[in-house]
MIBA-915946 format. One record per atom (N, C-alpha, C, O, CB): x, y, z. Coordinates in steps of 0.001 Angstrom, whole numbers, padded with zeros to 6 digits, always signed. Glycine has a CB too. Layout:
# residues N
XYZ
...
END
This chain:
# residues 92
+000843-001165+000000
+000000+000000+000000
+000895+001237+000000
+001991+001386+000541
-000963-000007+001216
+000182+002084-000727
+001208+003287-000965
+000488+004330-000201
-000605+004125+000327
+001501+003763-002641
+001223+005620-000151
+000685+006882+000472
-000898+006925-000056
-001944+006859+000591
+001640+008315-000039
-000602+007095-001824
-001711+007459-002395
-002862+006878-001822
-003861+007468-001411
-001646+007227-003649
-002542+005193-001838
-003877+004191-001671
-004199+004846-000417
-005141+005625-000565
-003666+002324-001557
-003596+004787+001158
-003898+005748+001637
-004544+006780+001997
-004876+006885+003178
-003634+005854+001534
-004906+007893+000950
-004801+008938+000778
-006741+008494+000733
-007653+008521+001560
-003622+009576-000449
-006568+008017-001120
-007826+007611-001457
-008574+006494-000760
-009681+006234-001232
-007751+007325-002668
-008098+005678+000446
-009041+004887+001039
-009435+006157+002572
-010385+005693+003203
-008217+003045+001427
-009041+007213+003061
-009701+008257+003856
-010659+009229+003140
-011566+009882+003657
-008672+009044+004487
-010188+009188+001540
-011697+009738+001052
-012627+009077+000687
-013688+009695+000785
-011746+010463+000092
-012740+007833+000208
-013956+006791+000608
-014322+006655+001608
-015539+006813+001705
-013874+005649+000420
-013793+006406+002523
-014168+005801+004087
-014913+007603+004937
-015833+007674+005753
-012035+004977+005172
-013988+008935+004266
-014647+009859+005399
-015630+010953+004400
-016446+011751+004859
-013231+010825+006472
-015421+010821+003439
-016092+011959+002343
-015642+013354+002281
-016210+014288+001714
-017567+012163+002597
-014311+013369+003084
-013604+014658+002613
-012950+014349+001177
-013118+013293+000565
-012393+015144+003741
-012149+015481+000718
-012468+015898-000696
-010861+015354-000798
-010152+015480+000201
-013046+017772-001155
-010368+014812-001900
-008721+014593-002038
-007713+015092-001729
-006624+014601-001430
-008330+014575-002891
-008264+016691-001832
-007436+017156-001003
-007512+017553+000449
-006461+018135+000716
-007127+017942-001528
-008081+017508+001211
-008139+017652+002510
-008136+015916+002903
-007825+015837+004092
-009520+018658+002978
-008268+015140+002579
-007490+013394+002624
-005840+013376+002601
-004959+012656+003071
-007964+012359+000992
-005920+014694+001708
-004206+014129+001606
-003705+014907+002552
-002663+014459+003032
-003238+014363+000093
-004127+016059+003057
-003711+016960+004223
-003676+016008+005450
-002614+015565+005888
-004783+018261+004471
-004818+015733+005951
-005336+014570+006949
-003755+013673+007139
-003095+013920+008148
-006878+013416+006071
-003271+012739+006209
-002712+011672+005743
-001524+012006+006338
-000725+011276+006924
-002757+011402+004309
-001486+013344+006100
+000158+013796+005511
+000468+014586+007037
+001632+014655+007430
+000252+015193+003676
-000463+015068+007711
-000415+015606+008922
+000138+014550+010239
+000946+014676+011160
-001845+016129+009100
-000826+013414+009734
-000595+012133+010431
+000768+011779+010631
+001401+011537+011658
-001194+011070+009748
+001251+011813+008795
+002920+011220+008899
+003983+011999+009538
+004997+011437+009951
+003561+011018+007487
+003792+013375+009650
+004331+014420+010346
+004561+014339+011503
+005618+014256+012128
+003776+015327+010281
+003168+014375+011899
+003336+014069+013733
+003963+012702+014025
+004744+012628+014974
+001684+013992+014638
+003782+011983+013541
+004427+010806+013503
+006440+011167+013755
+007197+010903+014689
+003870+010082+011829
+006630+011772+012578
+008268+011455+012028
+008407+012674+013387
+009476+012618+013996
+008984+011958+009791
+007477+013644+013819
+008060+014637+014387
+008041+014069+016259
+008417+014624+017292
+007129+016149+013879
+007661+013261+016084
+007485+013052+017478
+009363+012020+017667
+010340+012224+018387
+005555+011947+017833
+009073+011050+016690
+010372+010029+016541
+011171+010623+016487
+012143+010014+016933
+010595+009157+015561
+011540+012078+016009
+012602+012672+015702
+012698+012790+017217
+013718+012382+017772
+012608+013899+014670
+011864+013235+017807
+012365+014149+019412
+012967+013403+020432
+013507+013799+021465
+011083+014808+020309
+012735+011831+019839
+013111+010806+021033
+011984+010352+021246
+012110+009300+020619
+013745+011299+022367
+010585+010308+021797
+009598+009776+022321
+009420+008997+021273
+009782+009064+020098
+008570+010552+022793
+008480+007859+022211
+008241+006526+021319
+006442+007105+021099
+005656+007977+021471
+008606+004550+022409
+006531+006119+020386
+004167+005978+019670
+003847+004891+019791
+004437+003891+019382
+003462+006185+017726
+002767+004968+020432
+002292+003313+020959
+000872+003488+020722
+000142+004250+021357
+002615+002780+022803
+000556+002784+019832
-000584+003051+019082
-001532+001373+019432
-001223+000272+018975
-000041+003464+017204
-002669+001686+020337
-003404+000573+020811
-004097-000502+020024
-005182-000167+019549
-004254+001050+021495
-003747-001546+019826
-004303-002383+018894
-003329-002509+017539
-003756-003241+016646
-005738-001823+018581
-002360-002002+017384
-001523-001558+016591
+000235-001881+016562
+000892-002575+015786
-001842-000334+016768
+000598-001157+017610
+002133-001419+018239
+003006-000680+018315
+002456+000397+018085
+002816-002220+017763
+004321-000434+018530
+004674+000084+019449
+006271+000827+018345
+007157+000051+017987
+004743-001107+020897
+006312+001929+018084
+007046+002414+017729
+008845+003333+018234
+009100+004389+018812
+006157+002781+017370
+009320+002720+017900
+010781+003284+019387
+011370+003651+018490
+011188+003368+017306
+011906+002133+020599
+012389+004537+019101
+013665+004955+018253
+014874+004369+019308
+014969+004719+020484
+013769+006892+017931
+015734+003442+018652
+016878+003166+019943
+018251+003491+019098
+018357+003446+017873
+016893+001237+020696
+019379+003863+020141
+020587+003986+020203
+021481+003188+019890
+021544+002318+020758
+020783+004236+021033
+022599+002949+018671
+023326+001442+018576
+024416+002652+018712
+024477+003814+018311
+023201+000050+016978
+025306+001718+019540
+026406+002533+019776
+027394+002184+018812
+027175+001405+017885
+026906+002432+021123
+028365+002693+019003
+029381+002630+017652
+030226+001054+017892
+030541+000754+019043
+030750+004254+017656
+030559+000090+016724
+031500-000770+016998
+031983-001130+015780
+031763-000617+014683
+031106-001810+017768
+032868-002341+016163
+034041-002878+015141
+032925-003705+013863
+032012-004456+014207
+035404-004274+016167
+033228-003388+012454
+032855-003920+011926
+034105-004738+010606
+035266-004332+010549
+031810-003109+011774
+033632-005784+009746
+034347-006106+008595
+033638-005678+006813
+032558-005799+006234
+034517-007739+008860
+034812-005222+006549
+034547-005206+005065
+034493-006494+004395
+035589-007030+004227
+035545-004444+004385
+033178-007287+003854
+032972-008139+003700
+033866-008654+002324
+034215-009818+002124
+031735-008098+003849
+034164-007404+001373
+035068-007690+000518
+036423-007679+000375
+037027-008388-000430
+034820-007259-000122
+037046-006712+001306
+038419-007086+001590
+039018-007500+002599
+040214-007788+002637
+039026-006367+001406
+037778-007602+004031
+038100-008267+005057
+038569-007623+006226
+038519-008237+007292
+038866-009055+004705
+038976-006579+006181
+039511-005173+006701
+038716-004860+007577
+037605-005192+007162
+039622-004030+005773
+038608-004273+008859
+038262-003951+009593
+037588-002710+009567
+038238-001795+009061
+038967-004147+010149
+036523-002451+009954
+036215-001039+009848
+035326-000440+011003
+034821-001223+011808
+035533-000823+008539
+035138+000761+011105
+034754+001345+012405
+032786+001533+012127
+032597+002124+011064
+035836+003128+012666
+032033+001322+012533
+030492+001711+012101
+030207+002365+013141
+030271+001866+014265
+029370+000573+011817
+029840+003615+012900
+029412+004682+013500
+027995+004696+014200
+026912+004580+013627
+029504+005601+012585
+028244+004879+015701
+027158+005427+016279
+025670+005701+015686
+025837+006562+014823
+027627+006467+016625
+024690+005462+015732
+023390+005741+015104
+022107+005413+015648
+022034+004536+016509
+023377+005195+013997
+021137+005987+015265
+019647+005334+015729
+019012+004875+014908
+019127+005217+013731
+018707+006096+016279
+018150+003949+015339
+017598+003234+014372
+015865+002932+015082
+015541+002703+016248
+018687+001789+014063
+015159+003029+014041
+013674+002989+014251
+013032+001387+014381
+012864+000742+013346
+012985+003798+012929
+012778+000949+015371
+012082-000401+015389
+010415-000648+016009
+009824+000126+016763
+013073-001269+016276
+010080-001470+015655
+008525-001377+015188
+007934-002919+016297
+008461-003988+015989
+008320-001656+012893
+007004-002943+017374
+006499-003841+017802
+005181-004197+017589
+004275-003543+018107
+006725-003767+018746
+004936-005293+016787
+003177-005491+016619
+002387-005923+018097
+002771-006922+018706
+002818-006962+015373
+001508-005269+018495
+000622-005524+019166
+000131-006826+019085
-000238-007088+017940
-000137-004731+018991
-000044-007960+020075
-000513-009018+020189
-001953-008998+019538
-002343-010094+019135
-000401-009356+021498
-002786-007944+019377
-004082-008108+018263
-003859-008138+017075
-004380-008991+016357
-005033-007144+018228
-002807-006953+016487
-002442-006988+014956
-001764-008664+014660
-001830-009476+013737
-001113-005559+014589
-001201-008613+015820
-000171-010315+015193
-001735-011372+014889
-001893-011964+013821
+001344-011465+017188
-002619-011424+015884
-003050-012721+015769
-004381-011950+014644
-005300-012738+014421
-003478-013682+017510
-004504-010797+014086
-005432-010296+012864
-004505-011021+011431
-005089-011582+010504
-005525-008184+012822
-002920-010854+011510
-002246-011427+010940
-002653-012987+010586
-002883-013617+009554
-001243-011183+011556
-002627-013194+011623
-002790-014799+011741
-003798-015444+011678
-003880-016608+012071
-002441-015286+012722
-004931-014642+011059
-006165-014773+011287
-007194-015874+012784
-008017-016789+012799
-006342-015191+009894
-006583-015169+013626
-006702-015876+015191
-008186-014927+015488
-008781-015032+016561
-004980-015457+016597
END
């Protein structure tokens, strides 16, 4: 599913107009990226659980010459499904 589909399944489902769907949509993804940016996590009920965590820096290999190399410090975004979405998955 793309943004668009998205976009056009909140103007079927609410009867606002394409463009105020895509405002809606796009507001959503905002608050979203703007909250992750700040550090706080989103834990969205029935849904799951959104974090941003810390990998600290360590030793890595260059898989092609074998060489050692340094991988830098970073965060990285990881995603927990809610025990309802898993077993909607699973059709449970």
């Amino acid at each position: 599913m793309t943004k668009a589909d998205l976009i056009e399944n909140v103007y079927m489902a609410t009867g606002f107009s394409k463009k105020e769907s895509a405002e809606v949509v796009e507001m959503v993804f905002d608050l979203i990226k703007e909250t992750l940016e700040s550090g706080e996590k989103i834990k969205i009920a029935g849904f799951g659980n959104f974090v941003v965590k810390e990998k600290a820096t360590r030793r890595g290999r260059n898989p092609q010459t074998g060489d050692e190399i340094k991988i830098s410090s970073r965060k990285i975004l990881t995603f927990k499904p809610s025990q309802v979405l898993k077993g909607a998955i699973n059709g449970e």
